[in-house]
mmCIF file of the C-alpha atoms, coordinates in Angstrom:
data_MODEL
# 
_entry.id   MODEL 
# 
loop_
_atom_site.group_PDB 
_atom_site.id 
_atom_site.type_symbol 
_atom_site.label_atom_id 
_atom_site.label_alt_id 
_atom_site.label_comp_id 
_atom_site.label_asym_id 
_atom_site.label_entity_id 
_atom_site.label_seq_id 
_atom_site.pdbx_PDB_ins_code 
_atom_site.Cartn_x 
_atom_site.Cartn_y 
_atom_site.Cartn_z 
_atom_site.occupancy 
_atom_site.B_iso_or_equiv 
_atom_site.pdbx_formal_charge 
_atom_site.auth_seq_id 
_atom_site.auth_comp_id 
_atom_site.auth_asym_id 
_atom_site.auth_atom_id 
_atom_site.pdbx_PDB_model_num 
ATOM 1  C CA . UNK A 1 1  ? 0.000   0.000  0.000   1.00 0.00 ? 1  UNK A CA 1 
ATOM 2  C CA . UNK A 1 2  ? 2.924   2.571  0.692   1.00 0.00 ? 2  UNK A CA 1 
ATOM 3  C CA . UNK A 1 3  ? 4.076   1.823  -2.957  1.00 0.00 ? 3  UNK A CA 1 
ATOM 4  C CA . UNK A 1 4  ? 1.272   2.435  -4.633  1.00 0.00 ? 4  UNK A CA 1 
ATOM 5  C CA . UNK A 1 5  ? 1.002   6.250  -2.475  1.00 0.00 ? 5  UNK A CA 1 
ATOM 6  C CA . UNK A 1 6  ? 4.741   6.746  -3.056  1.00 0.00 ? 6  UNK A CA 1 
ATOM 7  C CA . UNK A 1 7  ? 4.539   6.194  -6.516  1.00 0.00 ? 7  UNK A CA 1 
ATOM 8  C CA . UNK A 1 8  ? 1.466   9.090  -6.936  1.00 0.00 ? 8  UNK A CA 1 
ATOM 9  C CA . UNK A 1 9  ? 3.670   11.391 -5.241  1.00 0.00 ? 9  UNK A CA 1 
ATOM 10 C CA . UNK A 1 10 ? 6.402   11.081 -8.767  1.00 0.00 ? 10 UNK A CA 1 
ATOM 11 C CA . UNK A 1 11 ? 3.268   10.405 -11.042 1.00 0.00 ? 11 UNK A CA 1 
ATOM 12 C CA . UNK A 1 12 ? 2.714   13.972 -11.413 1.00 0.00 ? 12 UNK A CA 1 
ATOM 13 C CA . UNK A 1 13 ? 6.157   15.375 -11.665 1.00 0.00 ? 13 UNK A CA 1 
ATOM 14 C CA . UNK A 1 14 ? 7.622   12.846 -13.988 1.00 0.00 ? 14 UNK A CA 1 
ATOM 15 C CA . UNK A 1 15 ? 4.185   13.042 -16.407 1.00 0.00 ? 15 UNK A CA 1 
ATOM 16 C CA . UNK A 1 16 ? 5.071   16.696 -16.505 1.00 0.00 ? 16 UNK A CA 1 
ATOM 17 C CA . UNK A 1 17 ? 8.995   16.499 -17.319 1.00 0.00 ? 17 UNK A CA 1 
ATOM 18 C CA . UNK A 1 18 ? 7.529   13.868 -20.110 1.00 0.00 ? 18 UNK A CA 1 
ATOM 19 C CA . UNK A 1 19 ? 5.907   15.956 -21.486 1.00 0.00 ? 19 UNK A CA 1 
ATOM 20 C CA . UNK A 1 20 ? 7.988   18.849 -21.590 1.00 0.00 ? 20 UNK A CA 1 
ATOM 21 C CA . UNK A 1 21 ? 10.697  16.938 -22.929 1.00 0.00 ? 21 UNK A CA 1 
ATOM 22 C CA . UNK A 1 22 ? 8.895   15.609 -25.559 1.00 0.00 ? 22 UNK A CA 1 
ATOM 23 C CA . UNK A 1 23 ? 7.693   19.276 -26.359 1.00 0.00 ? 23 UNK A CA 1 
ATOM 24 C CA . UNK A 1 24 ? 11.349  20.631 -26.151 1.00 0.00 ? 24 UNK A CA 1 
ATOM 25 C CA . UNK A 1 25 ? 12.481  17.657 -28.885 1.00 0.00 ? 25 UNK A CA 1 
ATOM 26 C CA . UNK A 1 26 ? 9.624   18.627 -30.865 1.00 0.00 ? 26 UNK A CA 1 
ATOM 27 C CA . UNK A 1 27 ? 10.987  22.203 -30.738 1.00 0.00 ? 27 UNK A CA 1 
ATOM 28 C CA . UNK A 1 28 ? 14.165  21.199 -32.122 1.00 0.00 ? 28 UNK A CA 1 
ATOM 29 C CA . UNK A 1 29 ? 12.570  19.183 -34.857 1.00 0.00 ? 29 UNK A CA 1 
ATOM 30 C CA . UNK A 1 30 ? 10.132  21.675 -36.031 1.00 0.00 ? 30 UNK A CA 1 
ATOM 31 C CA . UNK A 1 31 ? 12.020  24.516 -35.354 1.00 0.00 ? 31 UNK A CA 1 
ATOM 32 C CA . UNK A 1 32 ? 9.996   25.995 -33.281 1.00 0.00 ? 32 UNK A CA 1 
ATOM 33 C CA . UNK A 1 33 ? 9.565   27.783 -29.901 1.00 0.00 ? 33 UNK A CA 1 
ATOM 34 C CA . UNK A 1 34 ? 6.291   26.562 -28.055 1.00 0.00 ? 34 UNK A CA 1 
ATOM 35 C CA . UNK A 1 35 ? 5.833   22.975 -28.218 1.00 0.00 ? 35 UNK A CA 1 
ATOM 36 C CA . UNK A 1 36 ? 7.895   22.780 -25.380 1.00 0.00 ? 36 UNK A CA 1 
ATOM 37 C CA . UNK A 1 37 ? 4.199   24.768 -23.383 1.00 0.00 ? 37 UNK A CA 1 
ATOM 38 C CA . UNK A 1 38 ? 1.657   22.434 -24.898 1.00 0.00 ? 38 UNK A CA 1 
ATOM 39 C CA . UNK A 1 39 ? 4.006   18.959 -23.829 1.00 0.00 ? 39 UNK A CA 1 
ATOM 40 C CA . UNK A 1 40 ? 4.387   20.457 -20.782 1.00 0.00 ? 40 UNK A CA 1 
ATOM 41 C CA . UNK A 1 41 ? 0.394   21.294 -20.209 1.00 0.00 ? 41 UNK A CA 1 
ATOM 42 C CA . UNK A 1 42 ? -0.602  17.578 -21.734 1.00 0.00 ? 42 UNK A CA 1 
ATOM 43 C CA . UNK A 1 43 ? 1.901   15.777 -19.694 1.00 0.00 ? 43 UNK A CA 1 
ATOM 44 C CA . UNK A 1 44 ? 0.302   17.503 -16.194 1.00 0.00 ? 44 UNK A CA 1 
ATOM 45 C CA . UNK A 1 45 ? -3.124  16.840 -17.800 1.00 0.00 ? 45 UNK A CA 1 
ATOM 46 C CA . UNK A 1 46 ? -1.940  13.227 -18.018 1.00 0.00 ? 46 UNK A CA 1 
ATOM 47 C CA . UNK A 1 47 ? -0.736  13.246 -15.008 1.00 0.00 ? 47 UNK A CA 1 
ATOM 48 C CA . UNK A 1 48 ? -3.926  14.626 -13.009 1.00 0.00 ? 48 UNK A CA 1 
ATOM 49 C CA . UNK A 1 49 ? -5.832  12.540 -14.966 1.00 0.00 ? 49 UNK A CA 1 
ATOM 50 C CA . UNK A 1 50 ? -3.533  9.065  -14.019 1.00 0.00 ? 50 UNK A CA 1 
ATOM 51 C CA . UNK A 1 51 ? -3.863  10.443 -9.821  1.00 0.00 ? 51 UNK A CA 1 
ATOM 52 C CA . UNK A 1 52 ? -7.439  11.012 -10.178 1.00 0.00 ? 52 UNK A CA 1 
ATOM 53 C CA . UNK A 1 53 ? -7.850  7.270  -11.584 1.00 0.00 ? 53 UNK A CA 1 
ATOM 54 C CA . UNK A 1 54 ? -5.609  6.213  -8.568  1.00 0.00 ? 54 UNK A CA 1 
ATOM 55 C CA . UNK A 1 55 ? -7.667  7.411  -6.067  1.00 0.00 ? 55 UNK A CA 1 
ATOM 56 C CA . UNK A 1 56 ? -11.367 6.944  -7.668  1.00 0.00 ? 56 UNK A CA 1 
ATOM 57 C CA . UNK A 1 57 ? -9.497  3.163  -7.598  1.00 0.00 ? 57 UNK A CA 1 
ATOM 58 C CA . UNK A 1 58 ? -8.760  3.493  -4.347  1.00 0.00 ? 58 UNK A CA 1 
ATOM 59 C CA . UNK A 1 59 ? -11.471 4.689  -2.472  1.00 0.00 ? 59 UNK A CA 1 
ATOM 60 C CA . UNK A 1 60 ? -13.640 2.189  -4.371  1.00 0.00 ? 60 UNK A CA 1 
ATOM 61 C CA . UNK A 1 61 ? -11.787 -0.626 -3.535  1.00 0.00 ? 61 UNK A CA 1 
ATOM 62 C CA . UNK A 1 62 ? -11.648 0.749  0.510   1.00 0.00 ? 62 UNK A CA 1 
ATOM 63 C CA . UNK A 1 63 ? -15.341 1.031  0.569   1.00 0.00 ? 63 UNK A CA 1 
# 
């Protein structure tokens, strides 16, 4: 059980550098200069949406 809350303490961090990394390399491919914004906005999307699933999981299974 302490696994499972440790790991949705990185989910939302690491979703975020994701996705801002894959918006910077996008940059670089394209040539362009905000990319870098939109990876970084879907990846903490992602990542909200993955913690919310985690917990509606949770609490479901608790109850």
């Amino acid at each position: 059980m302490v696994g499972e809350y440790t790991s949705l303490a990185f989910l939302l961090p690491v979703s975020a550098l994701l996705g801002y990394g894959l918006g910077y390399w996008l940059d670089k491919q394209f040539e362009t200069t905000w990319l870098y914004i939109v990876g970084l906005i879907l990846g903490i999307a992602a990542g909200f949406v993955q913690l919310i699933r985690q917990l509606i999981r949770d609490t479901r299974d608790d109850g």
